[in-house]
Every structure is written in structure tokens, then in C-alpha cells.
Rosetta silent file (secondary structure, phi, psi, omega in degrees, C-alpha in Angstrom):
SEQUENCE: XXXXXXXXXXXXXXXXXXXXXXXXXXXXXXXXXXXXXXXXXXXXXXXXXXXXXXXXXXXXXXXXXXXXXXXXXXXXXXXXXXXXXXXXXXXXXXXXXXXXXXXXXXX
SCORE:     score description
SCORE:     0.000 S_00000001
   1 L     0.000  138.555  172.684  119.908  -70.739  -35.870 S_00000001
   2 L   -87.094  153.175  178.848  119.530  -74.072  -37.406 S_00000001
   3 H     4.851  -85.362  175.911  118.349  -74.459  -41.074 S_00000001
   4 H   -36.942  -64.882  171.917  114.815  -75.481  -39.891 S_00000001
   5 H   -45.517  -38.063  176.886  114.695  -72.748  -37.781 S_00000001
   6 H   -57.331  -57.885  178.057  115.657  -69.923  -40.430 S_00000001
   7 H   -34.172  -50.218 -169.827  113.318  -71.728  -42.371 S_00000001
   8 H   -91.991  -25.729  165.206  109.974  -71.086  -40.142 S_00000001
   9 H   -32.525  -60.635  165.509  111.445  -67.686  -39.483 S_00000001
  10 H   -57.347  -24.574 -164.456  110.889  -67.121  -43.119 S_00000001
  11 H   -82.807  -40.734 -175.239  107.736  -68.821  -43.480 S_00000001
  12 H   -82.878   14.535  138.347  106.356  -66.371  -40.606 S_00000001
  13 H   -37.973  -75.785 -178.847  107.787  -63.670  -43.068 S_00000001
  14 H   -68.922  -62.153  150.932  105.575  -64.604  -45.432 S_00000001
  15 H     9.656  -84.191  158.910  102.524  -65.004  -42.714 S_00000001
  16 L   -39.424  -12.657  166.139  103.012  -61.416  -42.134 S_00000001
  17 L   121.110  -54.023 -150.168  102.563  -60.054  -45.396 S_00000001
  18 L   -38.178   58.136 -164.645  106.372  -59.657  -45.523 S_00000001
  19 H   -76.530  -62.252  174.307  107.116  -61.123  -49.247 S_00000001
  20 H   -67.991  -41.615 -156.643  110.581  -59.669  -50.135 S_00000001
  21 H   -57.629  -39.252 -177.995  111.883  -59.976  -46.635 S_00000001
  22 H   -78.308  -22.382  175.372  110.898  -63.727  -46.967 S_00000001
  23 H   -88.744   -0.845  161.887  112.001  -64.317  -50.141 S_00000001
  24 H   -83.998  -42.294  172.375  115.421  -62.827  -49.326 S_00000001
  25 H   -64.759  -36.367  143.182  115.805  -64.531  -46.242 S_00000001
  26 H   -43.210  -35.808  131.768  115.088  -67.475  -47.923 S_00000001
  27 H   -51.014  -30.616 -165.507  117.735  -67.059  -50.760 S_00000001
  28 H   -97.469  -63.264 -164.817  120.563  -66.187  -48.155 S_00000001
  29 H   -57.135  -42.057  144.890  119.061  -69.997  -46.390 S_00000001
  30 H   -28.784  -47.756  168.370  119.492  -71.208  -50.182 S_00000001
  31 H   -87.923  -14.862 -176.273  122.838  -69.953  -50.260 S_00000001
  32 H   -90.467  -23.245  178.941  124.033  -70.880  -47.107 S_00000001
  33 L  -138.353   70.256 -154.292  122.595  -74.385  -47.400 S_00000001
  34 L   -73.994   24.056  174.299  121.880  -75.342  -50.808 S_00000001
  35 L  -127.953   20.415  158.376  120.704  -78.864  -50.074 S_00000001
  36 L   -93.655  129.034 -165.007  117.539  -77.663  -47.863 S_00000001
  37 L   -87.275  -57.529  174.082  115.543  -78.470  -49.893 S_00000001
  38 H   -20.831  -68.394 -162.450  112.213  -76.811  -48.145 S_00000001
  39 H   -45.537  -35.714  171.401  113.350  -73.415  -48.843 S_00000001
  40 H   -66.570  -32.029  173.879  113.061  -73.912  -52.537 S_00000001
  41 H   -55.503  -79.188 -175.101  109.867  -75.560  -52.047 S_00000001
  42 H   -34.465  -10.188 -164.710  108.809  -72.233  -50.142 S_00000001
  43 H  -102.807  -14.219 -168.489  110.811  -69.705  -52.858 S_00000001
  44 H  -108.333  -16.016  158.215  108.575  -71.463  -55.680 S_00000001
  45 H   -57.701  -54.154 -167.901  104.759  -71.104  -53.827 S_00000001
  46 H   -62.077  -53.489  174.978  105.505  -67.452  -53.176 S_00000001
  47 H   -48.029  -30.924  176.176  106.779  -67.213  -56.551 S_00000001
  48 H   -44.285  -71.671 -162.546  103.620  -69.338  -57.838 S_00000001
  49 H   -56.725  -18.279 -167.456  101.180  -66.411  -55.681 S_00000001
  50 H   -63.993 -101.223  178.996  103.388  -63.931  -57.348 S_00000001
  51 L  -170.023  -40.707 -160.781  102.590  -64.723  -60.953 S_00000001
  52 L   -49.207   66.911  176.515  105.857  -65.617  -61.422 S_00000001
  53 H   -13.268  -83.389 -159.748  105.841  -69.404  -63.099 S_00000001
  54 H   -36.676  -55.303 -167.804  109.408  -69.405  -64.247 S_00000001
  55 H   -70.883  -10.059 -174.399  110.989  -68.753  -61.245 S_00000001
  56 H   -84.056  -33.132 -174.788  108.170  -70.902  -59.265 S_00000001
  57 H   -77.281  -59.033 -167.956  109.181  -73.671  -61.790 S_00000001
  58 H   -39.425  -45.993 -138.913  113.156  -73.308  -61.446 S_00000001
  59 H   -98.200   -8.866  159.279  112.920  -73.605  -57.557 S_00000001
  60 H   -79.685  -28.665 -161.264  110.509  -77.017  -57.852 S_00000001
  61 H   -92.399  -52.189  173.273  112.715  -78.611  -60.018 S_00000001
  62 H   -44.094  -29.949 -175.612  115.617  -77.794  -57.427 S_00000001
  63 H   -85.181  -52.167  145.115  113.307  -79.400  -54.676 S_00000001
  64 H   -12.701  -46.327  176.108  112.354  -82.117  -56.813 S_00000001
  65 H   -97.852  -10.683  172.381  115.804  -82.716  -57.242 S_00000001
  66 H   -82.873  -17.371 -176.277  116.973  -82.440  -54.041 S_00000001
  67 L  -158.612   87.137 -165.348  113.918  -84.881  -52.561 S_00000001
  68 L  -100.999   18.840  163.853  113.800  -86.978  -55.562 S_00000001
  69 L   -94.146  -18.408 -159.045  111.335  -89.621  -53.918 S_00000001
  70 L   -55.886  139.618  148.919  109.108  -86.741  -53.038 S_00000001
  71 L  -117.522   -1.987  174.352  105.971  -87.426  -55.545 S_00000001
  72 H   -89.302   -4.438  173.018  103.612  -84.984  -54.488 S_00000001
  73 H   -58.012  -38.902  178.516  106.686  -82.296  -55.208 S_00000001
  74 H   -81.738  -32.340  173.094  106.587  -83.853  -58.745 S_00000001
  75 H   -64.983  -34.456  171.484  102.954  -83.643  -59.216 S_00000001
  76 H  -105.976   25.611  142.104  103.231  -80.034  -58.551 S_00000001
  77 H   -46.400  -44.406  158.125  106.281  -79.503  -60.500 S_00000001
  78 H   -24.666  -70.908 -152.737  103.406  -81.009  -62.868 S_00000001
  79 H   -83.685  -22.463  166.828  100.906  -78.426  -62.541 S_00000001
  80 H   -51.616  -33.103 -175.207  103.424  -75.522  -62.709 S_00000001
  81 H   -73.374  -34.987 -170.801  104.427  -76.606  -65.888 S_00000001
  82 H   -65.457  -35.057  173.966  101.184  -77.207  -67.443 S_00000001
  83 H   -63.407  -44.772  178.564  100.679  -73.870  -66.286 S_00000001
  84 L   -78.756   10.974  173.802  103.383  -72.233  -67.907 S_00000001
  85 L    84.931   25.011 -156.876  102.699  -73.946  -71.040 S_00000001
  86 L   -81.638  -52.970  -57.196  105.166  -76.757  -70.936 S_00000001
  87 L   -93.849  -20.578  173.670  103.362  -79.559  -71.335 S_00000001
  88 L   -55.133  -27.290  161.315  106.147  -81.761  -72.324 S_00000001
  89 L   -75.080  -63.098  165.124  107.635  -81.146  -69.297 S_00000001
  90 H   -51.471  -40.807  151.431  104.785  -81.170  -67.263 S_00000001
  91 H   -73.731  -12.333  174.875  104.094  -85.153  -68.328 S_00000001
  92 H   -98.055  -38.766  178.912  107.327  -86.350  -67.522 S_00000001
  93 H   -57.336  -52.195  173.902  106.982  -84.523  -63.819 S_00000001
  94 H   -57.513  -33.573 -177.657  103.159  -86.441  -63.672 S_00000001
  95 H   -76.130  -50.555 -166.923  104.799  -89.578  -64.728 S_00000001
  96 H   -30.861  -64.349 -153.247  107.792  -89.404  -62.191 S_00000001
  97 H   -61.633  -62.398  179.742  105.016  -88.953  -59.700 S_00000001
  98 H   -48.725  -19.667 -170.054  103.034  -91.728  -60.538 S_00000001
  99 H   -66.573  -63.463 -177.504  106.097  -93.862  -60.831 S_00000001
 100 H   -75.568    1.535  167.523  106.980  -92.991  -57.374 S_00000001
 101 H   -72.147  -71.311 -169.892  103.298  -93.115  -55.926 S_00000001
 102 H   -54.882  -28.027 -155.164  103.418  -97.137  -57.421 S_00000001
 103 H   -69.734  -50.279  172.870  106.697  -97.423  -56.286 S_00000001
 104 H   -31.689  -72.235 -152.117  105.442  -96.591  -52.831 S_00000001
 105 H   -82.142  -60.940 -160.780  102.314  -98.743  -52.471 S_00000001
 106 L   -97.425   48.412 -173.963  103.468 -102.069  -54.202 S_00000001
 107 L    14.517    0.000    0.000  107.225 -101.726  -54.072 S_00000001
């Protein structure tokens, strides 16, 4: 299977109720391919619904860094932070985004 494919495999994991199977299968797609970036987006929502900030922050900043034009990735790299009490952190991820939102519209 390619990435992408593994990828929606996992996502319909998660669909299904199926929360460690997807977040293992997702980790193995992490490990196998550590520059798809998606799956970390996907390992840090489920971590997010979890409760689990930290690990929902670690795996945005990997996507973030891995899709470093992304800006709505940075806005919620943003709100994770704010959440987890960060905030210092959480203002440099809102400015990135705005940087790269202006960056965007007026080159």
C-alpha cells in the first residue's frame, strides 16, 4: 500500500471507534515514512480527543515542521499550546501563521 493509502486505512480506524489500532497503525506509517507528514497531523487530533495535549502538541510541531508553509497547521499548533498552558509558544505558532497567511495573499 502506498503512504496515502495506509493513511485512510487508519483514518477509517479511527471512524470505527478503533483508537489504538489507529494510532498504532499510524506510528508504524510514522516509522516507515517519517516525512508524511498527515499522519502526525492525524496522531495529534486523536491525541487532542484523548486529553492528551503533550503528545497532541509533539506530533503538530512535527507536521508543522514537515509542511512548514502550512498556516492553518500553525494556527492549531497555536491553540494546542494555549491549551496546554504555553502561551509563549503558542504566540510564536499564531505569528508564524499570520506571517504565512500575509505571505500568501500579498506575496
Amino acid at each position: 500500500m502506498t503512504p496515502m493509502e495506509t493513511y485512510d486505512a487508519c483514518i477509517e480506524l479511527q471512524r470505527s471507534s478503533k483508537i489504538p489500532e489507529a494510532i498504532n497503525a499510524l506510528k508504524q506509517l510514522t516509522e516507515g515514512v517519517p516525512d508524511f507528514a498527515l499522519a502526525y497531523n492525524a496522531l495529534a487530533a486523536i491525541y487532542k480527543k484523548q486529553g492528551d495535549i503533550d503528545l497532541s502538541i509533539q506530533n503538530m510541531e512535527k507536521y508543522c515542521e514537515l509542511e512548514p508553509d502550512d498556516s492553518f497547521g500553525f494556527s492549531i499548533l497555536s491553540s494546542y499550546c494555549l491549551e496546554a498552558g504555553r502561551r509563549d509558544q503558542a504566540e510564536e505558532a499564531l505569528g508564524k501563521a499570520h506571517d504565512l497567511r500575509f505571505k500568501a495573499q500579498f506575496g
